[in-house]
VOKE-239044 format. One record per residue (C-alpha): x, y, z; residue in one letter. Coordinates in Angstrom, 1 decimal. Layout:
<domis>
DOMI     xx     yy     zz residu
DOMI      X      Y      Z      a
...
</domis>
This chain:
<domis>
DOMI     xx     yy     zz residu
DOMI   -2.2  -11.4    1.3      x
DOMI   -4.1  -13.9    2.6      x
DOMI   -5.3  -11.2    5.5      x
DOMI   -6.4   -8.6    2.8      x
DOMI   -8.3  -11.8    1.1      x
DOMI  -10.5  -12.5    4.4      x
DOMI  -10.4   -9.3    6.3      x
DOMI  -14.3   -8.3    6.1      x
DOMI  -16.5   -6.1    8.3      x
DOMI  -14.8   -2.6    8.4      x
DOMI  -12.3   -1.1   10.9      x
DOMI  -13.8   -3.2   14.1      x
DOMI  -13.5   -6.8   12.3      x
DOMI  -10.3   -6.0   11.0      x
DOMI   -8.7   -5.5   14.5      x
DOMI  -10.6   -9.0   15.3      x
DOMI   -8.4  -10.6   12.6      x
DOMI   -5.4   -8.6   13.1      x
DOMI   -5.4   -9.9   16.6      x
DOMI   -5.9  -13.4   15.3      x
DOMI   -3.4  -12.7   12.1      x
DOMI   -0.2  -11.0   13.7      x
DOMI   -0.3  -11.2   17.1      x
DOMI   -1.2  -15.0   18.0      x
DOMI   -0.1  -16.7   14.8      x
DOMI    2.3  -15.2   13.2      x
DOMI    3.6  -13.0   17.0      x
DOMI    4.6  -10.0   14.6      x
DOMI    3.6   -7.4   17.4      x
DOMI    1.7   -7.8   21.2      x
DOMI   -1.5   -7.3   21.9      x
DOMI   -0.3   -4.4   23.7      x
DOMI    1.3   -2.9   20.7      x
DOMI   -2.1   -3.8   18.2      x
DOMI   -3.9   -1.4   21.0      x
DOMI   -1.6    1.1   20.6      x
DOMI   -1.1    1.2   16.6      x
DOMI   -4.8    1.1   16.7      x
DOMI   -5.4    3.9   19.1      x
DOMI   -2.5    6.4   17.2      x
DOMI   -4.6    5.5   13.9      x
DOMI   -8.0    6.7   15.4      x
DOMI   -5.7   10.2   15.9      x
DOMI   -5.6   11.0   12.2      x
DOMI   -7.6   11.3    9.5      x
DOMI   -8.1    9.2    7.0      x
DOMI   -8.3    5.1    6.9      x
DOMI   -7.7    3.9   10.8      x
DOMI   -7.9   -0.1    9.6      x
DOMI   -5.5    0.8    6.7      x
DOMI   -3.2    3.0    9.3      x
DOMI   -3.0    0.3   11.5      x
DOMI   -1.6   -2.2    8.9      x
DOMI    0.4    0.0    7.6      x
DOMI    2.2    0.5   11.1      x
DOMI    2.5   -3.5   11.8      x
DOMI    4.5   -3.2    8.7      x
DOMI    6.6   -0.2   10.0      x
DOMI    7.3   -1.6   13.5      x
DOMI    8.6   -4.8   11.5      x
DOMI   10.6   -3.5    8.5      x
DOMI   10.5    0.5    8.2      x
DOMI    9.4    2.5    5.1      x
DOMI    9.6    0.1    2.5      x
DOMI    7.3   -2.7    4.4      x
DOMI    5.1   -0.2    5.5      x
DOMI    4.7    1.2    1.9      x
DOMI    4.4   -2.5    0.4      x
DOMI    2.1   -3.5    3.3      x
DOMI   -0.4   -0.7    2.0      x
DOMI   -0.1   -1.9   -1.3      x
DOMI   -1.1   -5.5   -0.8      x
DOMI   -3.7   -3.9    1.5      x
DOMI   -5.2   -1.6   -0.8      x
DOMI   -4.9   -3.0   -4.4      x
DOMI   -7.1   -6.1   -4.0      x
DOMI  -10.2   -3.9   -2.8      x
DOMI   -9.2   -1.0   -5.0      x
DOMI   -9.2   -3.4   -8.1      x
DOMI  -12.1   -5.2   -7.4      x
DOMI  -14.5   -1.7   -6.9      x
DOMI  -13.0   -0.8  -10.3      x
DOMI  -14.1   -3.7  -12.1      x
DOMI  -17.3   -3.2  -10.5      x
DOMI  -17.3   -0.2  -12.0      x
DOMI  -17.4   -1.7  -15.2      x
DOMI  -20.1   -4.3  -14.5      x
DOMI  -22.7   -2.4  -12.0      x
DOMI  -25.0   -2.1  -15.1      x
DOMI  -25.1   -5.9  -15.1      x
DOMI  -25.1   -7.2  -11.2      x
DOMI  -27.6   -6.8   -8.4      x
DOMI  -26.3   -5.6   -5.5      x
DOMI  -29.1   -6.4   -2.8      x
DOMI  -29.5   -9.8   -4.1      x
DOMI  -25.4  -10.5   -4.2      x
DOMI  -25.6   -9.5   -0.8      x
DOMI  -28.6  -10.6    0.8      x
DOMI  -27.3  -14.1   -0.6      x
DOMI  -23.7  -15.0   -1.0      x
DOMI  -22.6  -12.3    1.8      x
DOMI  -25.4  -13.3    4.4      x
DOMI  -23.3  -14.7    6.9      x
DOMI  -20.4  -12.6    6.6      x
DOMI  -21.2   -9.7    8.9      x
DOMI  -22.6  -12.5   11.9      x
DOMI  -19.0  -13.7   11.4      x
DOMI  -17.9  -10.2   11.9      x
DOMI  -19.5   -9.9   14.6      x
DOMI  -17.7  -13.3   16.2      x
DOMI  -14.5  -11.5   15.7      x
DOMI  -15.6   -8.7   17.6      x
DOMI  -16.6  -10.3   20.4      x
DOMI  -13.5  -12.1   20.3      x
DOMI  -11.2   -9.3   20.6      x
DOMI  -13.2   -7.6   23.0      x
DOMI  -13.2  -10.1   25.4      x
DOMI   -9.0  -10.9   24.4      x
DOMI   -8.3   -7.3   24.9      x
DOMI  -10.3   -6.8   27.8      x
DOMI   -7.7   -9.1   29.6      x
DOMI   -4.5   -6.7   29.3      x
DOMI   -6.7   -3.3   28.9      x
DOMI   -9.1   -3.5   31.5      x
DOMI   -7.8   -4.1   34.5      x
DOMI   -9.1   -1.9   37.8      x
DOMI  -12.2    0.1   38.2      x
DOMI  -10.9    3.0   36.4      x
DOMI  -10.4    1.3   33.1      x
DOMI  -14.4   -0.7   33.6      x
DOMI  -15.4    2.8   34.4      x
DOMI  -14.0    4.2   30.6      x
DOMI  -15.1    0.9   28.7      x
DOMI  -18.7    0.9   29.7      x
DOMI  -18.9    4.6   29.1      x
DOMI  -17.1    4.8   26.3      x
DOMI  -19.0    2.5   24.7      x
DOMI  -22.7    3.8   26.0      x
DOMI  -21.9    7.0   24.3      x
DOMI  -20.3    5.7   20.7      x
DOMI  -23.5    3.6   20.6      x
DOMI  -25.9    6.6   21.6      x
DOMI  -24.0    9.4   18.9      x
DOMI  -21.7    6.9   16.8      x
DOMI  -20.2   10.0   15.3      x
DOMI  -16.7   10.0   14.2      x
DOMI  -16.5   13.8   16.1      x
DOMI  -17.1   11.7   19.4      x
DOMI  -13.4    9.5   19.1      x
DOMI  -11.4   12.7   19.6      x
DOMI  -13.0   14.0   22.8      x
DOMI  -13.4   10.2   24.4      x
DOMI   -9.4    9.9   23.9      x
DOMI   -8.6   13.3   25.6      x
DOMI  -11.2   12.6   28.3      x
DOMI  -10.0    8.9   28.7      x
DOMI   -6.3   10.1   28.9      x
DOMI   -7.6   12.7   31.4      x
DOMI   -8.8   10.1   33.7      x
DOMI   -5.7    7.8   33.8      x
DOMI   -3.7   11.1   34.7      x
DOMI   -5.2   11.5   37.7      x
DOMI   -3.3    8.6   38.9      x
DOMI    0.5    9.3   39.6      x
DOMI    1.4    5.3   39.8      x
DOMI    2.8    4.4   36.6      x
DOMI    5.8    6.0   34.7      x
DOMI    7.7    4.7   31.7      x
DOMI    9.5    2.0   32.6      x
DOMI   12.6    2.4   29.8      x
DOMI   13.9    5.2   27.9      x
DOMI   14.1    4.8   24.3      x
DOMI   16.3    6.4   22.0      x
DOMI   14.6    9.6   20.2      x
DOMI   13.5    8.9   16.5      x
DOMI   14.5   11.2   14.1      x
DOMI   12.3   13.1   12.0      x
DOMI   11.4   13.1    8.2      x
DOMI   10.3   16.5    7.3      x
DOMI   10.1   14.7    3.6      x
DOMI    6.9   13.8    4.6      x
DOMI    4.9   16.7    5.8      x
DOMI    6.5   18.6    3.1      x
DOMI    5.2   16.4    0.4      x
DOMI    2.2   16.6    2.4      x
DOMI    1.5   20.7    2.0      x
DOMI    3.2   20.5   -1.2      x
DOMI    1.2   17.5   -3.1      x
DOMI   -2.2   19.5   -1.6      x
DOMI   -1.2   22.4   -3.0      x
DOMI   -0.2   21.2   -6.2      x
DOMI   -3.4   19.0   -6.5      x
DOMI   -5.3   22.4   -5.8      x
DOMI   -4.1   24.2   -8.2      x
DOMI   -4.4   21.8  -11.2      x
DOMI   -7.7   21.2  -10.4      x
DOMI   -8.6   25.1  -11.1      x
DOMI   -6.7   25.6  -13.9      x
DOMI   -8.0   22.4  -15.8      x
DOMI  -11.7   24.2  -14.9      x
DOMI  -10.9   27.7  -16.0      x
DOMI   -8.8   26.6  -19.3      x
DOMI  -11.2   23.9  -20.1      x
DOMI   -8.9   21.1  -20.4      x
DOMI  -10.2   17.9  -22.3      x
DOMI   -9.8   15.2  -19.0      x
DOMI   -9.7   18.1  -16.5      x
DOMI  -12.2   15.9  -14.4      x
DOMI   -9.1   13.7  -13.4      x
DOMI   -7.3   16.7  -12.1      x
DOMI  -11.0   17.1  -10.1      x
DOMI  -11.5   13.8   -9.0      x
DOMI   -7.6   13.9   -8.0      x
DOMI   -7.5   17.4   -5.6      x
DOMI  -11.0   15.8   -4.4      x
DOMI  -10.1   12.6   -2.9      x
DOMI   -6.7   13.6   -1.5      x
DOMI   -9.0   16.4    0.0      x
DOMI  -11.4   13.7    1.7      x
DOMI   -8.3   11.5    2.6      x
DOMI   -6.9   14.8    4.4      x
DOMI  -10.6   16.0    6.3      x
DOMI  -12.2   12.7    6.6      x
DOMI  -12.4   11.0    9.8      x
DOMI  -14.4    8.3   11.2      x
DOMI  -13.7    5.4    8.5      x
DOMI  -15.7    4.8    5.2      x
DOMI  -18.7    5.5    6.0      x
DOMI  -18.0    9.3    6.9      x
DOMI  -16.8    9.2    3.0      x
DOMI  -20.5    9.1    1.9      x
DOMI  -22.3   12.8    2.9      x
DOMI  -18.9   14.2    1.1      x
DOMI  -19.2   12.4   -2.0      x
DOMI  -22.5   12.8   -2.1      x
DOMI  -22.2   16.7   -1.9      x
DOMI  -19.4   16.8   -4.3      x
DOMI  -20.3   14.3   -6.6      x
DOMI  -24.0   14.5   -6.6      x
DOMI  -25.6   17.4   -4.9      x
DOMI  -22.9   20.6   -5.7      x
DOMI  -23.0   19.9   -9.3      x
DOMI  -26.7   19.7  -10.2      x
DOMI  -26.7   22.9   -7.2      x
DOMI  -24.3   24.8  -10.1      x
DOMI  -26.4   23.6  -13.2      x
DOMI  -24.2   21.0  -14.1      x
DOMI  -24.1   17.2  -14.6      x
DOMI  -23.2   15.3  -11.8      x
DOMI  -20.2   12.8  -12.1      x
DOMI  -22.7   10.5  -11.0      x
DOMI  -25.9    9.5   -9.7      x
DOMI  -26.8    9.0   -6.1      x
DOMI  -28.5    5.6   -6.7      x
DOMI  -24.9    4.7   -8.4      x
DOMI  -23.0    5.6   -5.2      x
DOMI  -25.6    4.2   -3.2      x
DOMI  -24.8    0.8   -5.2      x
DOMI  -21.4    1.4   -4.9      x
DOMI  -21.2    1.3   -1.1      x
DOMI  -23.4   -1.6   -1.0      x
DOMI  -21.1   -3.5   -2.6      x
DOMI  -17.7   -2.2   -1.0      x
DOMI  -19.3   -3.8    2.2      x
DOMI  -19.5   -7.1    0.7      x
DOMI  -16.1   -7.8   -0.2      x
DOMI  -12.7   -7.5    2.0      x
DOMI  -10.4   -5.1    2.3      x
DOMI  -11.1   -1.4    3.6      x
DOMI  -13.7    0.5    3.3      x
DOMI  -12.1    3.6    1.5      x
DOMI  -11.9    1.3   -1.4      x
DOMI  -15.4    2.9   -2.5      x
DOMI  -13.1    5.6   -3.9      x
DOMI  -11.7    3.5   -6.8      x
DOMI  -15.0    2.3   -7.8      x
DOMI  -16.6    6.3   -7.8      x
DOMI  -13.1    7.5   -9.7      x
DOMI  -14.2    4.7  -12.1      x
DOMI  -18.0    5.9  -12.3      x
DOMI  -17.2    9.9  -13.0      x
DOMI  -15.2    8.9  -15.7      x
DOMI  -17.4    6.4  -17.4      x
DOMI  -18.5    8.8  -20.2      x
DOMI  -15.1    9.1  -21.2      x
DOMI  -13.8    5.4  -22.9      x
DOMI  -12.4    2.4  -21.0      x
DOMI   -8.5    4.1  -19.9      x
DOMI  -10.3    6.9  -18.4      x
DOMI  -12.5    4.9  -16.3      x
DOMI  -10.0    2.9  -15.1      x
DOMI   -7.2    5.7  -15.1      x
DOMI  -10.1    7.7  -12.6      x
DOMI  -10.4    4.6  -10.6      x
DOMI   -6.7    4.4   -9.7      x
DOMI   -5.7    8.6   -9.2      x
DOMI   -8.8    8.5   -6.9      x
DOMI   -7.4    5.2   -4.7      x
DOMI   -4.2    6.7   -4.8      x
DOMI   -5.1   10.4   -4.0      x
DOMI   -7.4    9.2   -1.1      x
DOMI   -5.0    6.6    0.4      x
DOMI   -1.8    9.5   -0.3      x
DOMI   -2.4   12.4    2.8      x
DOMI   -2.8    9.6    5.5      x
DOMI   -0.1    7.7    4.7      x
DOMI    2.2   11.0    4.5      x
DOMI    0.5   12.1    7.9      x
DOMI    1.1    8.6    9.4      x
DOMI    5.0    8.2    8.5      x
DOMI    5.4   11.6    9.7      x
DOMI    3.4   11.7   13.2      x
DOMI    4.5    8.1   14.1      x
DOMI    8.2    9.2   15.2      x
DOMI    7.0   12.4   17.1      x
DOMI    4.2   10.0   18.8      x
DOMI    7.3    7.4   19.7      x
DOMI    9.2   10.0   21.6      x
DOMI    6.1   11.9   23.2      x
DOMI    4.9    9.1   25.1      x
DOMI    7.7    8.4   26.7      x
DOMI    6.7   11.1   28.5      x
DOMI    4.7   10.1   31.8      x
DOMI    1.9   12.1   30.9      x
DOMI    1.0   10.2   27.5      x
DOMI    2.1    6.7   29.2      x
DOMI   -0.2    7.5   31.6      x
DOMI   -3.0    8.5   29.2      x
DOMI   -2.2    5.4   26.9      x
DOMI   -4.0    2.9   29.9      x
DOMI   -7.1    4.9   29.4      x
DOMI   -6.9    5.4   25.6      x
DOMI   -6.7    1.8   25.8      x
DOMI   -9.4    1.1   27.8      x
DOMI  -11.7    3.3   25.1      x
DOMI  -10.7    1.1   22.3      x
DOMI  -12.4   -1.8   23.8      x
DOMI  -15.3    0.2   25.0      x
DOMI  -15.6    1.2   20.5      x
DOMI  -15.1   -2.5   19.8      x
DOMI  -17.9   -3.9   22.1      x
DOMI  -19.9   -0.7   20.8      x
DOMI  -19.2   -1.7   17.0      x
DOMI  -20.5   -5.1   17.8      x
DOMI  -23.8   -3.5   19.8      x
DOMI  -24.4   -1.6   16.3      x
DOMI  -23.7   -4.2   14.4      x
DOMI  -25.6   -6.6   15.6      x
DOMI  -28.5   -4.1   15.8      x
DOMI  -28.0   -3.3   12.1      x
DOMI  -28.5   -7.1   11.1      x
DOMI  -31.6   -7.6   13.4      x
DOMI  -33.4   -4.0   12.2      x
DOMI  -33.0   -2.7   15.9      x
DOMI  -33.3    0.8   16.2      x
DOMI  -34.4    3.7   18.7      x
DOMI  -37.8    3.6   17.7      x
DOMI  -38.2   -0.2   18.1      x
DOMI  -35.8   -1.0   21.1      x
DOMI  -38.2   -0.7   23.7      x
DOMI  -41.3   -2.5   21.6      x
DOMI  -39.9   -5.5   21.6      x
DOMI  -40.8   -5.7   18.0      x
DOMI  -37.1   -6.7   16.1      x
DOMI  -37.1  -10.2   18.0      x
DOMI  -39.3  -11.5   15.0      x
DOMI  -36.4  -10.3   12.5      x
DOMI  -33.5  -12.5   15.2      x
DOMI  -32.2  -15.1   12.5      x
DOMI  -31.4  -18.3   14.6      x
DOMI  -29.0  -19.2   11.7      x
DOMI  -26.9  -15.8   12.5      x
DOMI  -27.0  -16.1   16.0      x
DOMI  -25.5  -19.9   15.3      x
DOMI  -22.8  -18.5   13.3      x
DOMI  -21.5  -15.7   15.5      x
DOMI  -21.4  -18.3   18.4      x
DOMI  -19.4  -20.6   16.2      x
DOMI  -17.1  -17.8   14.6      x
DOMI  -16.2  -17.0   18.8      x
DOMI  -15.5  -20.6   19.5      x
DOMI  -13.4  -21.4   16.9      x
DOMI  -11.5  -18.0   17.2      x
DOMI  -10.9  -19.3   21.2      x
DOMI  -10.3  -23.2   21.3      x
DOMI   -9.3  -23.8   17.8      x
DOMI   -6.5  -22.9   15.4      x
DOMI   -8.2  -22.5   12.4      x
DOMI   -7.6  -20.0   10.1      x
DOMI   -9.7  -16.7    9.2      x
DOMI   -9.6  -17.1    5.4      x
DOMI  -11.0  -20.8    6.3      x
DOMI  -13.9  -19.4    8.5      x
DOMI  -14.8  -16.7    5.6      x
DOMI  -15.1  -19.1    3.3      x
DOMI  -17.1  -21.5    5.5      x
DOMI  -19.5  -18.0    6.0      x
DOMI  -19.6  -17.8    2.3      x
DOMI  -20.3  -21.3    1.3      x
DOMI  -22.9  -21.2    4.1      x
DOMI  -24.6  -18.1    2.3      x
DOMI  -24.0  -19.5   -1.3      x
DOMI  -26.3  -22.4   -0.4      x
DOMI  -28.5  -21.0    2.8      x
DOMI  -28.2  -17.2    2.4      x
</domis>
């Protein structure tokens, strides 16, 4: 819990603190394995932060802990962006987080660094592996696209098979399959599907939470990428395809706009924006409704991934025992650093107003805040030579904005 409390910054700072979190404090997995969950989540849609988690909790307890780790994950964020829901009309989002939230992505970006340079140490280890990093990491910060993360793993692996060094050291027993899942899977999209067109074509009174319900297990099944690929589809089916068909749309693009403004400012993942939008598209309709939309769409958007991740996890166990994924896991690994230190390029260009245009002019160093700078060198120091805990150093960042911000 106290993890979901602190864990800001998106996908990239949440493998910061879950390297912090679970591998040196509380030694629930290795390093190795974090790269590894990590790498597997960036394989399927949906969540990759969230998928993560969720398998920390598998590796240690199963089913169960995997299911209640995504709960104490989820329902914190997913909460919070429904209440927000509720009060948007009241708050200002820019001023919220242009104050009390100013030091929380420098911090962010401490953690990045951080597990970087930790990861670099077990990942990156002969010219091969450099090679992938740097690339790797040129190209996510050129394109940043989510379509780019499938073809760097397959090249990545490619590489690392060229080598015929390494082969799995032990054989583990096969896992056995639950077909349960994928069947739910098919079955739930289907189902969803079809509610969703007979509440249109009969007319049904709340047939906009059978809507919002086939569309956000539809975006947790398609989306990939994190959050922020989440935005041009809600937009489009929210916004742009209603007022497109003559209708009113569930709502505005300046409310989801606010929305994800404020979904960055608080922890948790990023796919909580869902719960507050459920909330929004159902405003017209009375209090339950809001908050009954708010919690079909976090639990229709959070649903396909983990049915995909409980069911692919066991056939990914026995495939790379195979020498040809073991082979391919040393460069898949060596791409996952190359995305972090390109997450902290980005953001660090993001909070300084660097962008193509203005690279080469020179012209963002009169936006460098000394203050930032200050607390992303701190955030790294204390990560390395201390023992103090995350949730301290958010809190720290926050009290920091409260009164300097």
């Amino acid at each position: 819990m106290l993890y979901t409390l602190s864990a800001f910054g998106g996908p990239q700072g949440h493998l910061g603190m879950m390297l912090k979190v679970f591998v040196e404090r509380r030694k629930d997995i290795t390093e190795e394995e974090l790269l590894e969950l990590n790498a597997f989540s960036q394989l399927l849609p949906g969540p990759s932060s969230t998928q993560t988690v969720m398998l920390i909790g598998y590796k240690r307890g199963g089913t169960l802990l995997a299911i209640l780790t995504l709960l104490i994950w989820v329902l914190p964020a997913g909460l919070l962006m429904i209440a927000f829901s509720f009060l948007v009309s009241y708050i200002n989002v820019k001023n919220v987080a242009s104050t009390l939230f100013h030091y929380i992505h420098p911090m962010t970006i401490g953690f990045v660094i951080y597990a970087a340079l930790k990861m670099m140490k077990t990942s990156v280890n002969n010219m091969a592996t450099r090679i992938i990093m740097v690339v790797c990491a040129l190209i996510t910060i050129v394109f940043h696209s989510p379509w780019i993360i499938p073809i760097l793993f397959i090249l990545s692996g490619f590489v690392t098979n060229l080598s015929n060094k390494r082969i799995p050291e032990k054989k583990e027993p096969r896992k056995k399959l639950k077909w349960i899942n994928i069947r739910l899977f098919i079955a739930v999209f289907i189902l969803l599907g079809l509610l969703s067109e007979l509440a249109r074509i009969n007319q049904w009174e709340y047939r906009r939470l059978f809507n919002l319900g086939e569309n956000f297990y539809r975006f947790g099944t398609l989306v990939y990428g994190g959050g922020q690929a989440l935005l041009p589809m809600m937009l489009f089916q929210f916004v742009s395809r209603p007022l497109n068909m003559g209708q009113q749309p569930f709502l505005s693009s300046t409310e989801l706009m606010t929305g994800f403004g404020m979904v960055q400012a608080i922890p948790g993942p990023v796919f909580s924006i869902c719960a507050y939008a459920g909330g929004m598209a159902m405003n017209d309709f009375g209090t339950s409704a809001q908050i009954l939309g708010g919690l079909i769409a976090l639990l229709a958007v959070f649903l396909p991934s983990t049915l995909l991740l409980l069911f692919f996890y066991p056939i990914y166990q026995n495939l790379k025992q195979h020498v040809i994924i073991y082979r391919a896991l040393e460069g898949i690994n060596a791409m996952i650093v190359g995305i972090i230190w390109a997450s902290g390029v980005l953001f660090t260009m993001e909070i300084f107003n660097i962008n193509k245009e203005n690279l080469f002019q020179f012209s963002w160093i009169k936006n460098i805040d000394l203050p930032s700078i200050f607390v992303i060198a701190v955030t790294y120091l204390c990560l390395k030579y201390t023992k103090i805990p995350p949730p301290v150093l958010v809190i720290t960042a926050l009290v920091c904005g409260y009164f300097w911000g």
